[in-house]
C-alpha positions as CSV (number, residue, x, y, z in Angstrom):
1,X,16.2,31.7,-11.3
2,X,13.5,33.4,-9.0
3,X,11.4,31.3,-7.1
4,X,8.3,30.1,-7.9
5,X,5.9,32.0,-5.6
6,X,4.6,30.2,-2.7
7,X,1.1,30.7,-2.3
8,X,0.2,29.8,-6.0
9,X,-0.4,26.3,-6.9
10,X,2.5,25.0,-8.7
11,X,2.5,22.2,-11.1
12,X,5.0,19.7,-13.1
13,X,4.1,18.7,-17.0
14,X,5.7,15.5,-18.1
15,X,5.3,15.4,-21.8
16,X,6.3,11.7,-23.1
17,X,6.7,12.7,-27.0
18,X,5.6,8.8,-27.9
19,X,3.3,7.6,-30.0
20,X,2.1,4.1,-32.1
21,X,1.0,6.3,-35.4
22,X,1.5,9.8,-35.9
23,X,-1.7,11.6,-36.9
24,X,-1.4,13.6,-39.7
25,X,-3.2,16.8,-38.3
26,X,-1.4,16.9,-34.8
27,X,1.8,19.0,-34.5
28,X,3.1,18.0,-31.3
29,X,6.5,16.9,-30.4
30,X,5.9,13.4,-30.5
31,X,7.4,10.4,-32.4
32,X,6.8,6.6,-33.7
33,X,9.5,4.2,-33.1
34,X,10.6,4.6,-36.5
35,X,11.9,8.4,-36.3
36,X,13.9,7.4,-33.1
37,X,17.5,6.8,-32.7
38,X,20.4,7.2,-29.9
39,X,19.9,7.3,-26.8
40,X,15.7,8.5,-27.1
41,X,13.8,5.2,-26.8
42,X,11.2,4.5,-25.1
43,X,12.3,1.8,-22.6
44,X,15.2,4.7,-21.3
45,X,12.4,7.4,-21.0
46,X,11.6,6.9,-17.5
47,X,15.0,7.4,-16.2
48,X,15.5,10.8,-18.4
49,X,12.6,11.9,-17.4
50,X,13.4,11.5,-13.3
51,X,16.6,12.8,-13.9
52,X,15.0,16.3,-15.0
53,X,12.5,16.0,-11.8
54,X,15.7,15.7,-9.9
55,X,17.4,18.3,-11.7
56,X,14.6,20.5,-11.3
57,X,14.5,20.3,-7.5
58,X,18.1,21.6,-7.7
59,X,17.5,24.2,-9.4
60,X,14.4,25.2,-7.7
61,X,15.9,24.7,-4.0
62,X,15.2,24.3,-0.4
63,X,12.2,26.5,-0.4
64,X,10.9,24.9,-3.7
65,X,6.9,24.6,-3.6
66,X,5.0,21.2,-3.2
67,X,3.3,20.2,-6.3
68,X,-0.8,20.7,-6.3
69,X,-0.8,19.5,-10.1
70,X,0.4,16.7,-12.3
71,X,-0.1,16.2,-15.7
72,X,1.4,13.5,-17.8
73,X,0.4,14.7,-21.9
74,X,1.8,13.5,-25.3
75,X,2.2,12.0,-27.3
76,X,0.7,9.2,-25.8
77,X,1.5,8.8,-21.9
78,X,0.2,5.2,-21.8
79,X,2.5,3.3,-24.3
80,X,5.3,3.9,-21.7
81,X,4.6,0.7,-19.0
82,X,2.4,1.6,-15.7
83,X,5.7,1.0,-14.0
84,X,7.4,3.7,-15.5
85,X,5.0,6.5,-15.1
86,X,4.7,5.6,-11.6
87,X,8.6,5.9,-11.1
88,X,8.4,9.4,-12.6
89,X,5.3,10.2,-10.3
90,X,7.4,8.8,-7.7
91,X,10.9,10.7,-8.2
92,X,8.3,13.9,-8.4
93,X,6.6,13.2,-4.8
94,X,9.9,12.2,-3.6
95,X,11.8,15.6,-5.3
96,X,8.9,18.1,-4.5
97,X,6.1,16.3,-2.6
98,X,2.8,15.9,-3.6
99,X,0.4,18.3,-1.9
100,X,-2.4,16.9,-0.1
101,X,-5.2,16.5,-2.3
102,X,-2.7,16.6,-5.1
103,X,-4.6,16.3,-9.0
104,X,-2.7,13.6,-11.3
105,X,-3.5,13.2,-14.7
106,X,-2.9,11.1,-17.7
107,X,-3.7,11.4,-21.3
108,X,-4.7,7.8,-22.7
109,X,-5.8,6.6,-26.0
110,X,-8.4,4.5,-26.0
111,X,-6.7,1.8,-27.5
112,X,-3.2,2.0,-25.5
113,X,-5.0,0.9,-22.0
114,X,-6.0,-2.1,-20.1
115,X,-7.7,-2.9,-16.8
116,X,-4.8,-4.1,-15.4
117,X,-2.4,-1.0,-16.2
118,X,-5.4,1.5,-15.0
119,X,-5.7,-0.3,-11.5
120,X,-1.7,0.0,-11.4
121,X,-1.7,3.6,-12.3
122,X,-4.9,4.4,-9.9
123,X,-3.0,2.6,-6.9
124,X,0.3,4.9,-7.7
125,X,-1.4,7.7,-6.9
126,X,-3.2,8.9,-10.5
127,X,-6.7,10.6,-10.2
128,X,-7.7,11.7,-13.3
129,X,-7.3,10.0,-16.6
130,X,-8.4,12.0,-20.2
131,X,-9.2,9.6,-22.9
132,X,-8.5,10.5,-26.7
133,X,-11.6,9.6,-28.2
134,X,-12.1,12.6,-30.8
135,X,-15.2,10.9,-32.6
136,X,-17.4,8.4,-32.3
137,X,-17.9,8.1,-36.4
138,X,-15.3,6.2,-38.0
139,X,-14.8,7.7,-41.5
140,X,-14.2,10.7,-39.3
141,X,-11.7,9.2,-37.7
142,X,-10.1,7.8,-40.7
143,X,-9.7,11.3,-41.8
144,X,-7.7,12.0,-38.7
145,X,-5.7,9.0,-38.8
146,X,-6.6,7.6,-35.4
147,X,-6.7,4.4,-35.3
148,X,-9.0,3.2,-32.2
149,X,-12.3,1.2,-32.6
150,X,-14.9,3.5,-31.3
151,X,-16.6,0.6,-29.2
152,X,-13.0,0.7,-27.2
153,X,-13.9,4.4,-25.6
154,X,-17.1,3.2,-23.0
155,X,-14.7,0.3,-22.6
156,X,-11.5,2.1,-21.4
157,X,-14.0,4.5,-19.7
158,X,-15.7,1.4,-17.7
159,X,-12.2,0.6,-16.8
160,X,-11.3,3.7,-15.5
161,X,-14.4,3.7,-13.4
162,X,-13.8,0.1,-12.0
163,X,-10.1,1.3,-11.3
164,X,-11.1,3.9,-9.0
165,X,-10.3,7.0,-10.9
166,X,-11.8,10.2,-9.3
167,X,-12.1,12.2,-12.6
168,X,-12.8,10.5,-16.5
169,X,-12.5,13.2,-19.3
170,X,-13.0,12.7,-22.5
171,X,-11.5,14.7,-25.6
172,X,-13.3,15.7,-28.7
173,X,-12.6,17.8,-32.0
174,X,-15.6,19.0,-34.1
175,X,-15.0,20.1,-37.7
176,X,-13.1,17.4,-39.3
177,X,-13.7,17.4,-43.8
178,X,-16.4,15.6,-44.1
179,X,-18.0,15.1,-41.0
180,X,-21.4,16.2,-40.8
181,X,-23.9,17.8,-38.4
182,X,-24.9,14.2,-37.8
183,X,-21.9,12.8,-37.3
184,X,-21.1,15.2,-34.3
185,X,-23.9,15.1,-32.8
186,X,-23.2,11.1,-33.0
187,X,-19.9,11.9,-31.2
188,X,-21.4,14.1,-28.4
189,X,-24.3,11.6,-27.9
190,X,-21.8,8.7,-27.6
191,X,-19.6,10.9,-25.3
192,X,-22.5,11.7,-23.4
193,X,-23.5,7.9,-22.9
194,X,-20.3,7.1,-21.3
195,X,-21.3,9.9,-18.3
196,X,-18.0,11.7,-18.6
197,X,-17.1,14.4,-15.7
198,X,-15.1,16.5,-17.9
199,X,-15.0,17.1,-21.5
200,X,-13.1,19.1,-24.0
201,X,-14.2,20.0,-27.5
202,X,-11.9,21.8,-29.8
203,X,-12.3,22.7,-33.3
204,X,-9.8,21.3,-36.1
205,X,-7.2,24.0,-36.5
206,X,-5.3,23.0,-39.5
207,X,-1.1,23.3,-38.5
208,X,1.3,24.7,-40.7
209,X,3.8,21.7,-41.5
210,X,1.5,19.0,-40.6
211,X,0.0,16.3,-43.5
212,X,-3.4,17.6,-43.1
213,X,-2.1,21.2,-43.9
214,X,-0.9,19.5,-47.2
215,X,-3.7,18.1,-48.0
216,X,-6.0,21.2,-47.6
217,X,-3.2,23.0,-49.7
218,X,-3.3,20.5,-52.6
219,X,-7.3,20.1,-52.0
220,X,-7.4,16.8,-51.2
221,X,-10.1,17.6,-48.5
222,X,-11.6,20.9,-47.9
223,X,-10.8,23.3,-45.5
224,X,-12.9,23.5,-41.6
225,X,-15.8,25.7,-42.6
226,X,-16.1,29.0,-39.7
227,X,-20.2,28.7,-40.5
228,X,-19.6,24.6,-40.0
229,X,-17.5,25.0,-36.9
230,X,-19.7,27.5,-35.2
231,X,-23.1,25.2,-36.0
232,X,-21.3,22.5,-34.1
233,X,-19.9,24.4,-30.9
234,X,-23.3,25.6,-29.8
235,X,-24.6,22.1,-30.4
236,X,-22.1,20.9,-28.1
237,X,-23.0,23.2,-25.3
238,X,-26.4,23.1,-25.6
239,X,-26.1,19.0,-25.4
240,X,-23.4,19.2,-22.4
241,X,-25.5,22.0,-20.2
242,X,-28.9,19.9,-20.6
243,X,-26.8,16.5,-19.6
244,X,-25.2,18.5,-16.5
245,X,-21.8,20.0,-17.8
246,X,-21.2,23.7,-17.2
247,X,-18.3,25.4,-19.1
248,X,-15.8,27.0,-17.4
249,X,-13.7,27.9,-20.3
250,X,-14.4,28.3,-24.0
251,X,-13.4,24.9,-24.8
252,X,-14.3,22.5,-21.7
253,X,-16.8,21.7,-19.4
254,X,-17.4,20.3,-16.0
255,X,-19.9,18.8,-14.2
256,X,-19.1,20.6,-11.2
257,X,-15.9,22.4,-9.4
258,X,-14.0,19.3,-8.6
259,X,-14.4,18.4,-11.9
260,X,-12.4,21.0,-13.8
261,X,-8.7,20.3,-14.4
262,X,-6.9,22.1,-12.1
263,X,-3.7,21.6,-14.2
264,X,-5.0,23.8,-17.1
265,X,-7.0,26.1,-15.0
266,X,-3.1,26.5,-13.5
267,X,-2.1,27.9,-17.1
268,X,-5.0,30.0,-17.7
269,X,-4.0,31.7,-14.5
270,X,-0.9,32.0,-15.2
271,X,0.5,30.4,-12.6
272,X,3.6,28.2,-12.6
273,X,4.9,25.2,-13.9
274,X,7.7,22.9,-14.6
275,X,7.6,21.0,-17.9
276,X,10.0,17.6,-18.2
277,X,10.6,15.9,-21.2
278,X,11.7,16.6,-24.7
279,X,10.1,20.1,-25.4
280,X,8.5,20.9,-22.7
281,X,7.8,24.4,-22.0
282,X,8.1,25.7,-18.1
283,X,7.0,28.7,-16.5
284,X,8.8,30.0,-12.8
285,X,8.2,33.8,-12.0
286,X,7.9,35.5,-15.2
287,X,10.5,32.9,-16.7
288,X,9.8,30.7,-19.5
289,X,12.1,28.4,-21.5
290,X,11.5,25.3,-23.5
291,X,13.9,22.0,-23.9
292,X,15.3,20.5,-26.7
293,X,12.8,18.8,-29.1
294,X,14.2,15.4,-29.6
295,X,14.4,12.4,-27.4
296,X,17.9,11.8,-28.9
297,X,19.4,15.2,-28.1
298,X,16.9,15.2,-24.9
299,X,18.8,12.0,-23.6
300,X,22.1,13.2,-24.2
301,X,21.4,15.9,-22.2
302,X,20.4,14.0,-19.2
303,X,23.1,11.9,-19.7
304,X,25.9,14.5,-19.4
305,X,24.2,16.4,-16.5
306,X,23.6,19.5,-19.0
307,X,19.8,21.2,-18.5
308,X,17.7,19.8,-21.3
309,X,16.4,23.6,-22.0
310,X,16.9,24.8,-25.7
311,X,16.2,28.3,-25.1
312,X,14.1,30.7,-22.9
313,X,12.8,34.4,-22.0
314,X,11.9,37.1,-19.8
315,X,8.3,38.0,-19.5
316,X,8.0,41.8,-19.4
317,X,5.0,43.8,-17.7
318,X,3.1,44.6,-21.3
319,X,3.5,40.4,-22.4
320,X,2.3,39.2,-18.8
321,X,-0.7,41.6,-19.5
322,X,-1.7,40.0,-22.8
323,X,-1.8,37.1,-21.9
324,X,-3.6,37.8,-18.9
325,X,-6.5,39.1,-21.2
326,X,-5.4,36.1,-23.8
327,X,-6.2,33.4,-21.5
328,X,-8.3,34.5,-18.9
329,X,-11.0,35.8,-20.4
330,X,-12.2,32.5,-22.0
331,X,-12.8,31.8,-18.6
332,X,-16.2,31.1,-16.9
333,X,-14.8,33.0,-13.8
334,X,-14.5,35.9,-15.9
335,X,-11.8,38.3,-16.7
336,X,-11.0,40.9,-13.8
337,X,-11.8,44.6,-15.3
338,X,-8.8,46.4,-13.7
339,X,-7.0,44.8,-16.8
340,X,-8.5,46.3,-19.7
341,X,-9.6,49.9,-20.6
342,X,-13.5,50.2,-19.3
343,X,-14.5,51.4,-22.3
344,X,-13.4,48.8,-24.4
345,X,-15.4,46.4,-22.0
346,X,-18.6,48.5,-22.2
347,X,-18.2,47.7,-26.1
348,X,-17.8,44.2,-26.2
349,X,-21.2,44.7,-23.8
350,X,-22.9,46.7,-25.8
351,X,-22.5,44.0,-28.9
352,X,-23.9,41.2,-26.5
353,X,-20.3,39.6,-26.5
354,X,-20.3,39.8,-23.0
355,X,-21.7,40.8,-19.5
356,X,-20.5,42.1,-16.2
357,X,-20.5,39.8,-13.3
358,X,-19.0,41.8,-10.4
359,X,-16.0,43.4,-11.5
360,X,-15.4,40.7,-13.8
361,X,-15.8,40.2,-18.0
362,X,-17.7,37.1,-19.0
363,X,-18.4,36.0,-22.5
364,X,-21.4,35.1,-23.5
365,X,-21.7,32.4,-25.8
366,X,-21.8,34.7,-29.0
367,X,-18.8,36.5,-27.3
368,X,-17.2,32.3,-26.7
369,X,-17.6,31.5,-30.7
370,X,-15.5,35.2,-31.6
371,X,-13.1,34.6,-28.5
372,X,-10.0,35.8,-30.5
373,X,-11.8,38.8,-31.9
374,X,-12.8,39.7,-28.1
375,X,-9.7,40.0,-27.3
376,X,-8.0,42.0,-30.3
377,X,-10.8,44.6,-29.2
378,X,-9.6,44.2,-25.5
379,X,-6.1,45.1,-26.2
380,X,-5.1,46.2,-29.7
């Protein structure tokens, strides 16, 4: 395997694929206690996962690069004990080392911390915790099956504060059937209240496979509305620049540079990154391969001193370009004009979907809400 190059940042992704209720419009690897069997529970987790970190390191070798970002996703990272995400944090600093300044993140629901566990995980080293808090209206959270008390978000994110956390972020999604303009502007206000440093708003994306994608296809609840979902993204910017939070990609915003995640501006760069757990998907120099899905096979690949990885590819010059375009021009920083035909970047101009800063491309908000389109012009 080529090594990862030196003067990038280079990250690790722990994904811990657990979680108390599966929500039906998420389709991420993760699993209730219910679906698990052999050798993938929770309590053994821990010791999988440090095994890969080890693992990893091997592979990697003696000239392997510290680690400048950590990020432990789900799932949900905090039903796993303080303890344990500390020994994988731990057998990563001890595998790697931890660069000096190094960012380390959790996902948390709302509901799945306490004082006491977010003083353990701040002492062991964590920075930046990112709370699940979606909405702040409860028939809207009903629809998406989550199942914390909206009162519990300015309480975990006191907590968090008290702990000594540098960074609090809080997650949103607009666009849910049956929320209206006034519920999301309920959500942003509430999110707003609990002076966040980072937030991320994404729109509902109903997933092939998943039980909301059912119930759209039966017509049980109506599809997200483009008209509904555009309404609701520009009131979210306009609400997060007057409060102080610049976006620096389509989707998040900041209240300044240290604010940012560093982990995902790591993808959007596409820099590198080493993913552990069941499913994780890893990127070293232009390779990329993902591990096997469940916990079950997971362990019992771990436990016989196999890699976990399912399958994997080679990145040629044309992919490595798309997604160059793909990813980084829903950046604030902008997208560097020596990748795209000049032309083509004069158009998307010339329709007030973007301006020249420099020598770089950067939306505008119009050019934000048709993203996807942007780029299909860019490169098709």
């Amino acid at each position: 395997m080529p090594a990862a190059p030196a003067e990038a940042p280079f990250g690790v992704y722990v994904h811990v694929p657990f979680c108390a209720v599966r929500c039906g419009y998420c389709d991420f690897n993760t699993y209730t206690a219910t679906e698990l069997g052999g050798g993938g529970s929770q309590a053994a987790y821990a010791g999988h996962a440090v095994a890969e970190v080890e693992y990893a390191a091997r592979v990697l070798g003696p000239d392997r690069p510290e680690v400048a970002t950590v990020f432990f996703g789900g799932g949900t990272p905090t039903l796993l004990p303080a303890d344990d995400l500390t020994q994988i944090l731990s057998a990563i600093d001890s595998s790697f080392g931890l660069a000096e300044g190094a960012e380390v993140t959790t996902e948390a629901n709302p509901d799945s911390v306490t004082p006491e566990a977010l003083s353990a995980l701040r002492e062991a080293g964590f920075t930046r915790v990112s709370f699940g808090m979606q909405s702040a209206v409860r028939h809207v959270l009903q629809v998406l099956e989550r199942t914390h008390d909206p009162a519990r978000v300015p309480q975990a994110v006191a907590w968090a504060r008290a702990a000594g956390f540098e960074q609090v972020s809080l997650d949103l999604i607009y666009g849910t059937p049956g929320e209206t303009v006034a519920d999301w502007r309920a959500s942003v206000d509430a999110a707003l209240a609990c002076a966040p440093d980072h937030v991320s708003a994404y729109s509902l994306i109903v997933e092939d496979g998943t039980r909301l994608a059912r119930q759209v296809r039966t017509g049980v609840i109506p599809a997200p509305d483009d008209d509904d979902l555009a309404e609701k993204y520009v009131i979210a910017d306009d609400a997060f620049s007057e409060a102080g939070l610049h976006w620096y990609e389509v989707s998040n915003w900041a209240r300044d540079e240290a604010a940012r995640c560093r982990h995902n501006e790591l993808y959007w760069r596409s820099n590198d990154w080493w993913g552990v757990g069941p499913g994780a998907h890893s990127h070293v120099a232009g390779e990329r391969w993902w591990n096997v899905k469940h916990p079950s096979a997971y362990a019992a690949r771990i436990a016989g001193r196999e890699s976990p990885a399912q399958d994997g590819e080679t990145l040629d010059d044309k992919s490595r370009h798309l997604e160059r375009v793909l990813l980084e021009i829903r950046l604030r920083d902008g997208l560097a004009l020596d990748l795209v035909d000049k032309a083509r970047a004069e158009d998307v101009v010339r329709r007030d979907l973007g301006v020249l800063e420099q020598d770089h491309l950067v939306l505008t908000r119009k050019g934000r809400l048709l993203a996807d389109a942007v780029v299909r012009d860019l490169v098709d």
